[in-house]
N, C-alpha and C positions, 0 to 999 in steps of 0.2 A: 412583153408581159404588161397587163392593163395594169391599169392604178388598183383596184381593190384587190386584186392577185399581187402585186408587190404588198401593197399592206398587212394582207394575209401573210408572205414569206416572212416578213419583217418581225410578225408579232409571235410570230409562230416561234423565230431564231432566238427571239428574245427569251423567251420563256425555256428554251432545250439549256441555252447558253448562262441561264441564271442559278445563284447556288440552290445544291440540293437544301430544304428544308429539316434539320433534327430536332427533335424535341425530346428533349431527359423529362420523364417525370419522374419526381423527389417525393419523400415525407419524411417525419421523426426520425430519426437513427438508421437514416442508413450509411451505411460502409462508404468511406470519403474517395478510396480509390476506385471503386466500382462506377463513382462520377467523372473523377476530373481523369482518370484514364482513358477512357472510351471518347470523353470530351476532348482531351487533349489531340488524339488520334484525329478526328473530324474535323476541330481547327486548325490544324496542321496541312490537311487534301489540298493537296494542288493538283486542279484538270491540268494536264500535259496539253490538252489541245488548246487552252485559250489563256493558261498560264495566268489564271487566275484563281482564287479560293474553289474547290468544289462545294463545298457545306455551308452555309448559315444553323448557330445554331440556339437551343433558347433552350433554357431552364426552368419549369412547370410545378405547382403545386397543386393542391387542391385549389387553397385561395389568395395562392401567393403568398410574399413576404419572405421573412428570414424563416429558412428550416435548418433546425439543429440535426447535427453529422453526428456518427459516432467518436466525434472529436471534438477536439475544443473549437476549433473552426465550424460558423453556421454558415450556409448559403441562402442567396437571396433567391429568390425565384418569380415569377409571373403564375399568375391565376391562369390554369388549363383552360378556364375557358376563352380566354383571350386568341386561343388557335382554334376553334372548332370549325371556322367558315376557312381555314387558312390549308394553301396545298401543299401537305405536309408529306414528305419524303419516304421520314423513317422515325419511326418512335423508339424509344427505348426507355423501357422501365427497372429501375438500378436496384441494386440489391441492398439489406441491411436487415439487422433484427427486427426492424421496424415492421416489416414484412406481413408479419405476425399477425399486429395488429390491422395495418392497411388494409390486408385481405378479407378481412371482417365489416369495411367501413363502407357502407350501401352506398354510399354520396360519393365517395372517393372511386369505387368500383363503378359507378356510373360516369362519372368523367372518363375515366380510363378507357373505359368501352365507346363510348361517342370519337375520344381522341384516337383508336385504333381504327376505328368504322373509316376514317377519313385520309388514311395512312397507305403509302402503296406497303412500306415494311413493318413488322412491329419485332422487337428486340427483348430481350432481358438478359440484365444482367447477375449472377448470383441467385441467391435469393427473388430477384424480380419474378421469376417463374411464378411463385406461386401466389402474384399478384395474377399474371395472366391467365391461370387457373379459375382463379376466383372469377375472372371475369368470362370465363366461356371460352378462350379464346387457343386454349391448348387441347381441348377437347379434339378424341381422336386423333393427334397430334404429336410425334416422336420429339422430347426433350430432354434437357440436364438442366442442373443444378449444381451447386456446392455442393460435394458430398456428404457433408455435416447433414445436407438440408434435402437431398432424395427419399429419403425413409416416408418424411412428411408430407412431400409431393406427391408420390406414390396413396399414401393412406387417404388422403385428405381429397384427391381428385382421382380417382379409380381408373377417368377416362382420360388419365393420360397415360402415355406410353413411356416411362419413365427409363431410359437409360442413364447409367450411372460414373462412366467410363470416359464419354469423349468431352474435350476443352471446349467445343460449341458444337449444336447442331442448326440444320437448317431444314424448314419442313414449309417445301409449299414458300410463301413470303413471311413465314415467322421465322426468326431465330431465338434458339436459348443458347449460353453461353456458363458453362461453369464459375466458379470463384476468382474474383479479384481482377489477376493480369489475366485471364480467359476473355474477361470483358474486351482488353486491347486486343487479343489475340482476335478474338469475331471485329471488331471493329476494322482492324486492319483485311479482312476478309471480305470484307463490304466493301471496303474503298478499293483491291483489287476487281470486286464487281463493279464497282459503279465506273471508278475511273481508271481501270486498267492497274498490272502487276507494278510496273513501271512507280507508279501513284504512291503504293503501297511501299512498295523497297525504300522508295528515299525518305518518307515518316520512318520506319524502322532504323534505319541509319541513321537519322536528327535525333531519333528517341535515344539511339546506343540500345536498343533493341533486335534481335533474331527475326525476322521473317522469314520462318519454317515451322511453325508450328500448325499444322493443318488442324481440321475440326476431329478429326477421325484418331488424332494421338490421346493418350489418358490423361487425365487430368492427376492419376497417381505418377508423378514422373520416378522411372528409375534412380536417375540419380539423383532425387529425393530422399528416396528409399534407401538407397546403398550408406546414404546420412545419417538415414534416422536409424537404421541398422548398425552403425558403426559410429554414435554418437559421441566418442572422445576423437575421434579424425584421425585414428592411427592409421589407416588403410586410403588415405585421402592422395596422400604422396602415390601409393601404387596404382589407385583408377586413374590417376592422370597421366600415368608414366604408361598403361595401358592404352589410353585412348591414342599416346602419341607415338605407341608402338604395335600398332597390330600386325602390321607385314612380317614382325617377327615370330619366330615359333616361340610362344611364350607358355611353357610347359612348367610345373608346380616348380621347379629345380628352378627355373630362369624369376620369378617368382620371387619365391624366397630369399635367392641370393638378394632381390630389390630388397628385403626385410632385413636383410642377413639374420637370416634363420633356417635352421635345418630344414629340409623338402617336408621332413615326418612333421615336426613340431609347426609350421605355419599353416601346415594341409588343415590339421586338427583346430587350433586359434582359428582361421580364418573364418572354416565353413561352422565352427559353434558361435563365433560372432556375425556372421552374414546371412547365417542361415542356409547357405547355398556352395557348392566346391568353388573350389578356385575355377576348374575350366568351365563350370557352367557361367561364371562369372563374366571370362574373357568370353564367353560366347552370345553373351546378353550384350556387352558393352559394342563388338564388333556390330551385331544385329542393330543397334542404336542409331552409329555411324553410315551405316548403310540407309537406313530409313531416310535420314538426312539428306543423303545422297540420290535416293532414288526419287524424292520430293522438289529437290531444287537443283538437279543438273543436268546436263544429256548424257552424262555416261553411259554406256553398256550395262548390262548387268553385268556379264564378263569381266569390265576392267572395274565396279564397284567391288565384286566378289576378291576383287585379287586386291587393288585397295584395303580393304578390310580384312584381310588376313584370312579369310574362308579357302582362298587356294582356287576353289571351281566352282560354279555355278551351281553344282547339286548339292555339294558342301552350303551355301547357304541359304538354298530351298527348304533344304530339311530344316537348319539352323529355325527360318522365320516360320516353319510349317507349325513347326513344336511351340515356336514364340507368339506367335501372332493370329495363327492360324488362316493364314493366308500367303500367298505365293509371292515373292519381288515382284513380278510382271502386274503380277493384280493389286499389289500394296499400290506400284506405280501406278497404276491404269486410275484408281481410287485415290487417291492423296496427293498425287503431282498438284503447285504449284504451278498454275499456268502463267 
């Protein structure tokens, strides 16, 4: 190898081997987790291959300085334009009420647009979407939001394709990301892309965080729902007693006796307080469990179905046909965690 062919390997190695560059752009009032979650995520990456930092990452205003949170806590930030000539990674623009306003602010929408021009990713967190609206950049463009905040996204930019449902999406090199922990959940999504699953599992593990939460799950979680439906927590004891009992036949009698309550009288309480019978219940929470399963492990569908108390495979075809609208093989084929 001559001398400017080594120079060349050298400088080339240097630049793959160097951390990925992020840049949070900030304003007025936004949402503090929507920051230092996704932040947190990215200075956590560690490449596996060279066992150093994957991310370098910097904190962006308009024109720098302190930006007030929606908390009592302000953050400091750098002037966006201090990155315009710089090989910037991945952007990501954070959510907050602020939004509102940002999205209105010509000066602000123009950094933003030069700062993404120069970006292999552009992100958003919450709210952030409908900065990148404003700026052209979801145009034509499959997204989410906070659900508080789709209605808006929807009216306000026509030419986005507004879905309402999934925790992130990914369209082309943009990502949006629903509310709050959705931001970690895309974050963590990305450092499996950038720097392998491996990467991603042990952030999720230091966090005391789940890595299973695919882009393609709702941002309405079940058992959210099952909370906010059963909001004094009397039925809390039996979905957990559920979850850790599915292999068994758990028929309104097996049930109730969990309540000690007649089969008649808890059928009646349960489904006026939940909205839904009892078995439709056990057959949401199994269908759950299985998601989980067919996301993150190499089971069978066979030995998940039977796990999960469905008994056979067409048992929980139908089960997820009705739920999801779509088949185990193909939830898998879609949603696996590689």
């Amino acid at each position: 190898m001559n001398a400017s062919m080594a120079s060349f390997t050298a400088k080339h190695k240097e630049t793959v081997d160097e951390p990925k560059l992020v840049v949070f752009v900030v304003y007025r009032d936004i949402v503090l987790l929507d920051l230092v979650g996704p932040l947190q995520v990215f200075s956590h990456a560690i490449d596996q291959k060279t066992n150093a930092h994957g991310y370098s990452c910097a904190v962006t205003s308009l024109n720098g300085g302190m930006v007030q949170t929606n908390t009592v806590v302000p953050i400091p930030s750098e002037a966006m334009s201090r990155y315009m000539n710089r090989q910037i990674h991945t952007v990501v623009i954070v959510g907050g009420d602020g939004a509102y306003s940002a999205m209105r602010d010509g000066a602000f929408l123009q950094e933003v647009t030069a700062l993404a021009a120069g970006a292999q990713r552009v992100c958003s967190v919450c709210s952030g979407a409908l900065i990148l609206a404003a700026a052209g950049i979801l145009d034509g463009r499959r997204a989410v939001t906070h659900w508080e905040d789709c209605k808006a996204l929807a009216t306000e930019f026509p030419s986005v394709h507004v879905e309402i449902d999934p925790i992130y999406l990914k369209d082309g090199h943009v990502w949006t990301s629903a509310g709050i922990t959705a931001g970690m959940d895309m974050s963590l999504a990305i450092v499996a892309e950038d720097l392998g699953r491996t990467a991603a599992l042990k952030i999720a593990r230091s966090m005391v965080t789940n890595m299973v939460r695919s882009g393609g799950q709702s941002q309405f979680s079940p058992i959210l729902q099952r909370q906010l439906s059963d909001a004094t927590g009397r039925f809390d004891h039996l979905h957990h007693w559920i979850s850790d009992n599915l292999q068994k036949t758990l028929s309104v009698e097996t049930l109730a006796a969990q309540m000690n309550m007649s089969a008649r009288n808890f059928s009646r309480l349960y489904s006026g307080q939940m909205g839904l019978t009892p078995a439709k219940a056990v057959e949401a929470i199994r269908a759950e469990v299985a998601q989980g399963l067919l996301e993150t492990t190499d089971l069978s569908i066979k030995q998940i179905a039977a796990r999960c108390g469905f008994n056979d495979e067409e048992r929980m075809r139908r089960a997820f046909m009705r739920l999801l609208r779509v088949s185990p093989s193909d939830y898998r084929q879609s949603f696996r965690i590689d």
